[in-house]
C-alpha positions in Angstrom: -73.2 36.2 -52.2 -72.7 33.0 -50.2 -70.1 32.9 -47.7 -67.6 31.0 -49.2 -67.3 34.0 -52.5 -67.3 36.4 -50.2 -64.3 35.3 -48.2 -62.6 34.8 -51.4 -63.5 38.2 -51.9 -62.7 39.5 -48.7 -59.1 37.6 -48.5 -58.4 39.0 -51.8 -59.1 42.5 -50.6 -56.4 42.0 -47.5 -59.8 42.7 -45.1 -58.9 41.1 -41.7 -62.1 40.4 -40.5 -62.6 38.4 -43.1 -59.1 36.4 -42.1 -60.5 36.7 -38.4 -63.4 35.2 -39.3 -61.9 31.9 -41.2 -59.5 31.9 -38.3 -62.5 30.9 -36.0 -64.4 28.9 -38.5 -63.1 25.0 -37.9 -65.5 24.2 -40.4 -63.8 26.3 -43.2 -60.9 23.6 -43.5 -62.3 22.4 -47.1 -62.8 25.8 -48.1 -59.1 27.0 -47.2 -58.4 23.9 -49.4 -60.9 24.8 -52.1 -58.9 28.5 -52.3 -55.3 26.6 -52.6 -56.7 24.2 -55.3 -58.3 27.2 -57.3 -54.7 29.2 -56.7 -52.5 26.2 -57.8 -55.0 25.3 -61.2 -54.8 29.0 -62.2 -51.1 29.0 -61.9 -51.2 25.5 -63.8 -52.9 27.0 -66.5 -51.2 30.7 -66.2 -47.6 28.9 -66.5 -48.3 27.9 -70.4 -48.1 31.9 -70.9 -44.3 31.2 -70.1 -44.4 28.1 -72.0 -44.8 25.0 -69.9 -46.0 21.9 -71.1 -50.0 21.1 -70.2 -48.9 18.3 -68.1 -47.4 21.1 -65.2 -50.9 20.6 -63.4 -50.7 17.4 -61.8 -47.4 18.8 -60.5 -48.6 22.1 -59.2 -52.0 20.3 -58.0 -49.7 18.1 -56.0 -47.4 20.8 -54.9 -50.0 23.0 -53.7 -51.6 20.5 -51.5 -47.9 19.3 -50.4 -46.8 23.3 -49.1 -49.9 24.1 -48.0 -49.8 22.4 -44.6 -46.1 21.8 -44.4 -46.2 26.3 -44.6 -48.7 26.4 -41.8 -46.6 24.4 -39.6 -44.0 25.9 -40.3 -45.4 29.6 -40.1 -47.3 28.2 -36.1 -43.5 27.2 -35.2 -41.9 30.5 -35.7 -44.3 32.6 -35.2 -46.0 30.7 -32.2 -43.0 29.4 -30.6 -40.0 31.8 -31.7 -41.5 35.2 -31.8 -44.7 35.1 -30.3 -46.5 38.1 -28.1 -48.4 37.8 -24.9 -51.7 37.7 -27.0 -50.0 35.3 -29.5 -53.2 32.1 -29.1 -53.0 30.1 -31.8 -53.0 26.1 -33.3 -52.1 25.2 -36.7 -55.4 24.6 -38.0 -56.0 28.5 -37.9 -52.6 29.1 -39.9 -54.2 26.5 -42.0 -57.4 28.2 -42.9 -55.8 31.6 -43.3 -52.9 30.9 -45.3 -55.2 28.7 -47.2 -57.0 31.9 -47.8 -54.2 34.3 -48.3 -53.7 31.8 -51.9 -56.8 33.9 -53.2 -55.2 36.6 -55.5 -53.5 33.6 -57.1 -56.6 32.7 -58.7 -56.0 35.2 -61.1 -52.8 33.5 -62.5 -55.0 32.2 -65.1 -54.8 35.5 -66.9 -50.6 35.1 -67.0 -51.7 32.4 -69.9 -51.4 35.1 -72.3 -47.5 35.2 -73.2 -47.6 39.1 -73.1 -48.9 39.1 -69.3 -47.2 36.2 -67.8 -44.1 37.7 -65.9 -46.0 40.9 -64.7 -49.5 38.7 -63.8 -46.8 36.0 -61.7 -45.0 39.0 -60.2 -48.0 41.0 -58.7 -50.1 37.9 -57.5 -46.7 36.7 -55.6 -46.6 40.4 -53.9 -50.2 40.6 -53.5 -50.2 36.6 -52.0 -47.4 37.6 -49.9 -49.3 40.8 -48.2 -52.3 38.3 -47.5 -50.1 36.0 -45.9 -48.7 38.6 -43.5 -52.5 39.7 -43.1 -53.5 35.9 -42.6 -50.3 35.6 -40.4 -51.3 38.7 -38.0 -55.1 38.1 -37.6 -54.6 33.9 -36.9 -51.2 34.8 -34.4 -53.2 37.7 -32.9 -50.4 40.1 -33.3 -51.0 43.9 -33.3 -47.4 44.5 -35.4 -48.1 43.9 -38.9 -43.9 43.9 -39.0 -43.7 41.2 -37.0 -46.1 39.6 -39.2 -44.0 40.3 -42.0 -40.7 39.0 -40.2 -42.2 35.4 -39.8 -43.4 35.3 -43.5 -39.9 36.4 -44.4 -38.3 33.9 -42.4 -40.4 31.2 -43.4 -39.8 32.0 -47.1 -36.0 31.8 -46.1 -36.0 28.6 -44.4 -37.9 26.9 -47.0 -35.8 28.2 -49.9 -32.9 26.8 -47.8 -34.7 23.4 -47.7 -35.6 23.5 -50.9 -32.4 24.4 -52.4 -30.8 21.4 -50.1 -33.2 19.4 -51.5 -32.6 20.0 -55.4 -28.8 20.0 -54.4 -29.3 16.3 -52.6 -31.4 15.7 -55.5 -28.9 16.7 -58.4 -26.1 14.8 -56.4 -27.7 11.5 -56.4 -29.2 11.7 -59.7 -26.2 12.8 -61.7 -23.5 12.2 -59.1 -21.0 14.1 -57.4 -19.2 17.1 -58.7 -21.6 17.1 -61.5 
């Protein structure tokens, strides 16, 4: 299997080593992206279970390539600068790769196309993305606490639903006015 299946493989299956090793791999950059792309054009697809319009992909494709890096940075602030260890050695480009990586089990979002398996399909591959991202979180910050792992994810997720709530508030106001 060449190496780039494999990893998917691997990251799907939560196996650190396989997050160690994309951690390392500076060259695995396009790959990382390759796993996001194939994540975000299965939930593209996998959204028309629920009964969005074919023309959600362009959004999602953009999206996807949009949160991707802005999550990595995000992820190396906290985890590298607010709650790091004395083994925490890390840059952004290794959030980059692993995250990228931990997008794997949404490939299988394509299967939520049938209306019947939509809400359960989108409910397990955001638990099961979530668990790689603590996974991808703990191998590229070189912690030993998979907790603390999971405390940056969760704060991350908090932070950016704060932003992004801002944002569609800001958004709503300007577009429709205030007290609207």
């Amino acid at each position: 299997m060449n190496t780039f299946l494999r990893r998917i493989n691997g990251a799907m299956a939560l196996n650190a080593q396989v997050y160690e090793e994309v951690e390392a791999d500076g060259a695995a950059n396009l790959q990382a992206m390759g796993v996001v792309l194939l994540a975000a054009l299965a939930a593209a697809v996998g959204v028309r279970g629920l009964g969005a319009s074919a023309t959600a992909l362009p959004t999602f494709l953009v999206l996807a390539i949009l949160a991707w890096p802005a999550w990595a940075m995000l992820t190396f602030q906290i985890g590298a600068r607010l709650l790091p260890t004395r083994e925490t050695n890390s840059n952004v480009g290794e959030l980059l790769r692993t995250l990228g990586f931990a997008a794997a089990p949404g490939i299988f979002r394509v299967v939520a196309v049938v209306p019947a398996l939509s809400r359960p399909v989108f409910a397990l591959t955001t638990v099961w993305m979530l668990c790689a991202m603590v996974v991808a979180v703990r191998q590229a910050l070189d912690y030993t606490s998979t907790v603390r792992a999971f405390a940056v994810c969760v704060i991350g997720l908090v932070l950016t639903l704060i932003m992004v709530f801002g944002i569609g508030l800001a958004t709503t106001t300007v577009l429709l006015g205030p007290g609207r």
